[in-house]
Structure formats: C-alpha cells, structure tokens
C-alpha positions in Angstrom: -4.2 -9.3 -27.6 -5.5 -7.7 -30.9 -3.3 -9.5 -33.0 -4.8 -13.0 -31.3 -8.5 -11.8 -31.4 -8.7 -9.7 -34.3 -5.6 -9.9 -37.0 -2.6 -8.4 -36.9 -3.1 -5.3 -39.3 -5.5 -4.4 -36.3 -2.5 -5.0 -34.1 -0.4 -2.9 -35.6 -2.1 -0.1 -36.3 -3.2 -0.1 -32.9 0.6 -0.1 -31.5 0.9 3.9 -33.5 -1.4 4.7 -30.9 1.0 6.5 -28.7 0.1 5.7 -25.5 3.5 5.7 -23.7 4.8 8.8 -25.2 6.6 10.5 -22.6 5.4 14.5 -23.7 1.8 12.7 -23.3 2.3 11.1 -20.3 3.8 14.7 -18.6 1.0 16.5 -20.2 -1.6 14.2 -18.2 0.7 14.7 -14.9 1.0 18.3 -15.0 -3.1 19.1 -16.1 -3.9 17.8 -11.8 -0.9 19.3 -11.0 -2.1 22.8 -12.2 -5.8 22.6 -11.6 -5.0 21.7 -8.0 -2.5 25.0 -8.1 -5.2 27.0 -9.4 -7.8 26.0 -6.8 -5.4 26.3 -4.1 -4.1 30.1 -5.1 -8.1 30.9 -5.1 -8.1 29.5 -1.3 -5.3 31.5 -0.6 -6.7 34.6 -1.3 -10.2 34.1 0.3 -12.1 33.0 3.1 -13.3 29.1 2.2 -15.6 26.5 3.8 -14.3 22.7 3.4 -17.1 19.4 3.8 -15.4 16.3 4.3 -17.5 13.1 3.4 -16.8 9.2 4.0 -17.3 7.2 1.0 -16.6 3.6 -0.2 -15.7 2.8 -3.8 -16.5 -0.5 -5.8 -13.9 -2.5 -4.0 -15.5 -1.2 -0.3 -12.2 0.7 0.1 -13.2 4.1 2.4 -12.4 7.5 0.8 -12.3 10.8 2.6 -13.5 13.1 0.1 -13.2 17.0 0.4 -15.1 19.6 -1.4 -14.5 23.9 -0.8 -16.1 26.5 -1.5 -15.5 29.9 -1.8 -17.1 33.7 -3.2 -15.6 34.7 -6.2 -17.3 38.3 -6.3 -21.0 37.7 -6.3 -20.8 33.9 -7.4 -19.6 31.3 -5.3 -17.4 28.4 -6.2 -17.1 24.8 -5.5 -14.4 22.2 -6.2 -13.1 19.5 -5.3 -10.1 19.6 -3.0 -9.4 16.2 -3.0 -10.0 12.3 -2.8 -8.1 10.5 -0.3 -7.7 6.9 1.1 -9.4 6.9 4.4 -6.3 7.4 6.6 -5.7 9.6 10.1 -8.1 12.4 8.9 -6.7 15.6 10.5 -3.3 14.5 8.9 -4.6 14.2 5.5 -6.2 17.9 5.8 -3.6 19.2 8.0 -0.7 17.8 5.0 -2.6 19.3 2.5 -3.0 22.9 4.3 0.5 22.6 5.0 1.7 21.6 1.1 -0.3 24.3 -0.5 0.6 27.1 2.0 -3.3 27.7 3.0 -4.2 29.1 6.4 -6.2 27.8 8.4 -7.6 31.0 9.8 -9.1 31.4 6.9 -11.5 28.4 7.1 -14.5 29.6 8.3 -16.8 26.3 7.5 -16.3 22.8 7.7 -19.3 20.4 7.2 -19.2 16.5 7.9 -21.2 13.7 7.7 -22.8 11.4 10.2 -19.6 9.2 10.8 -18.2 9.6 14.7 -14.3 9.7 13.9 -15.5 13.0 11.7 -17.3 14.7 13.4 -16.9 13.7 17.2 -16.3 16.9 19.6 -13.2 15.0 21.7 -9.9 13.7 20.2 -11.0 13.3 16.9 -11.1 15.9 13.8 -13.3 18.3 15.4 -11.0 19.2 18.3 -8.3 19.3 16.2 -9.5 21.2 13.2 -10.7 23.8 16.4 -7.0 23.5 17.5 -6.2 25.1 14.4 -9.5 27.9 14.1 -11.2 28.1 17.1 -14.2 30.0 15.2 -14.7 28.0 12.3 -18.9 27.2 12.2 -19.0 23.2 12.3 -22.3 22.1 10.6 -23.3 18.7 10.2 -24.9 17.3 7.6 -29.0 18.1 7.6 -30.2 15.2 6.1 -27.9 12.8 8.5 -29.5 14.7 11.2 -33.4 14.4 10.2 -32.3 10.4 9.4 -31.4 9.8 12.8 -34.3 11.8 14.4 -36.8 10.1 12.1 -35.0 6.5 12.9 -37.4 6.0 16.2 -40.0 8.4 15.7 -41.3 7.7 12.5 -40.4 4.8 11.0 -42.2 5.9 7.4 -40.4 9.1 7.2 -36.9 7.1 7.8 -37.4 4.7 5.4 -38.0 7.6 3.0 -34.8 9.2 4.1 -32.9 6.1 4.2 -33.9 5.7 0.3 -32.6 9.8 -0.2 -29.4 9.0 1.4 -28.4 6.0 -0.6 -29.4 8.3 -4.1 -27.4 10.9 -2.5 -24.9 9.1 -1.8 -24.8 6.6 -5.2 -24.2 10.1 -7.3 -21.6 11.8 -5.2 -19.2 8.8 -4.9 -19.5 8.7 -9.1 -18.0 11.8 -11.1 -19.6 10.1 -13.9 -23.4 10.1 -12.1 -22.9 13.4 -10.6 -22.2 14.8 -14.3 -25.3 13.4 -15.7 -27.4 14.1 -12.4 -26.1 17.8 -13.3 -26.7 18.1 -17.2 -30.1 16.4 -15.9 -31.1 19.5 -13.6 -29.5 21.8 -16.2 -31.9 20.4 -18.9 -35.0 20.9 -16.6 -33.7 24.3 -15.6 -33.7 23.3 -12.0 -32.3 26.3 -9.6 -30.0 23.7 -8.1 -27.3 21.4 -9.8 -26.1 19.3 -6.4 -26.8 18.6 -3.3 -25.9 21.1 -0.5 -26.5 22.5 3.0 -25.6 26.2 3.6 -23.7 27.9 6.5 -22.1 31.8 6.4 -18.9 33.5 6.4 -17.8 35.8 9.1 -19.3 38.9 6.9 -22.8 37.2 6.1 -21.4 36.0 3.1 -23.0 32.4 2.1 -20.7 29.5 2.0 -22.8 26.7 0.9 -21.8 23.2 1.3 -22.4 20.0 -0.3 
C-alpha cells in the first residue's frame, strides 16, 4: 500500500520495520501475561473487593468488565482484573478465581451495576458469588440507585443524573478517556482521580469501589 500511494523507497524502508519479529511479538505476549501474574499474587495475599460493570464497545458488543481493589499497607490499590465478552457471568469470574488460584473467602466486596442478570438476589450472580462467600458486603452502584429513585419523583434531578451516567459511563468504557479524565484531575489537584463508591473490609479497612 505505501509503495502504491507514496513510492517505493517509502515502501521499503517501511518493510525494516520489524513488526513480525517473533522476540517482539513474545515480548508483547508475555508483558499481560505478567502484569496479570503480578496483580493476581497481590490478590492472593490479601483481602480484595471486585466491581463488575456491563459495558458496550463501538460495535455494541457487551463487555463484563472487572476492577479489584485491595490495601497495600496504608494505600489502597486498584486494577483492572479484566475485560471480558459478556458471557455466563459467574463462569467468567468463577474461571478466572479458579486459573489464578484466588480464594474466594477472601472477597469481601463485590459492587455491580444496575443491570438485573448482575445483580439479581435469585439464580443469577448474586446467589452464586454468595454460594461461594456467604459474607461478602454486595453494594450496588449509588448513582444507579439515586437514578432510579429520581426516575418518577423528580423528573429534573433524573435528567441530571441520566446526563452523569452517560459521562460516567463514556470514560470508563475508554482507557484512552479515563487517562486523560485522570491527568485532568491530577492537573487541578482534585482529591479524586475516578469515579468510586466505597464499602469496608471485615477489619474497618476501606475497600473502595469504582
């Protein structure tokens, strides 16, 4: 293509480029492979909250998407556990505890969204995540919960909330916005850096949520 639209010295130095180099190519494999080992030896070795949230990409494909967080001494740390086609959920969590060797008991948080196959109390990932640890806290969402109480009883206040959501929303389906929407706050030395909701570990410890 660069030899047709541009010439073919352009073409050919292009093709030095080594895009198909196989030590390359491993190098990019491993880097997930190892951040995700990393993250997942942390969980391992601590009490963690997870927050699942249902998101569609560009193509109106729906993701699960799962954040933890944990306290690392006095600072708490969040990451992203991972970004999954929108599948049986309790599987896709339940595979991944199993892969990485994490306990359940250990999960003391899980936060969801408004969507009913989330966070419904019979047959659906509720119940079964509480199959697994019976004492986890279940939060839901705060701002899903004042949208649907301000959806009849004041209209003005919804449509304020309906505008939050779709921000909200807009820069946590897009690592690209929710970098920029960071480095933003950072520059006007906001306290906060994303959006959260907060919930508590067994010893009082806070285990903030997205």
């Amino acid at each position: 293509m660069v030899n047709v639209m541009i010439c073919e010295s352009g073409g050919r130095l292009l093709s030095k480029v080594p895009l198909f180099n196989s030590t390359i190519s491993r190098r990019i494999q491993y880097m997930p492979e190892d951040l995700n080992d990393q993250l997942t030896e942390e969980m391992k070795r601590k009490e963690f909250g997870l927050q699942q949230h249902e998101a569609t990409d560009s193509n109106k494909d729906a993701h699960l998407i799962c954040y933890t967080r944990f306290m690392d001494g006095d600072k708490i740390v969040e990451d992203l556990l991972f970004c999954k086609e929108y599948e049986d959920l309790f599987e896709i969590l339940d595979t991944l505890m199993c892969e990485n060797n994490l306990d359940w008991t250990k999960c003391v948080g899980v936060c969801t969204d408004d969507g009913c196959s989330i966070f419904g109390c019979y047959g659906v990932l509720q119940a079964l995540v509480r199959s697994k640890v019976l004492n986890a806290l279940w939060i839901h969402c705060i701002i899903y919960r004042e949208a649907l109480a301000s959806k009849h009883s004041s209209p003005p206040l919804n449509l304020v909330l309906e505008s939050v959501l779709k921000v909200v929303n807009f820069i946590r389906t897009r690592s690209q916005k929710a970098r920029f929407f960071k480095n933003n706050c950072e520059d006007m030395r906001s306290e906060h850096t994303s959006f959260c909701c907060t919930t508590v570990a067994r010893n009082g410890s806070p285990m903030g949520m997205y």
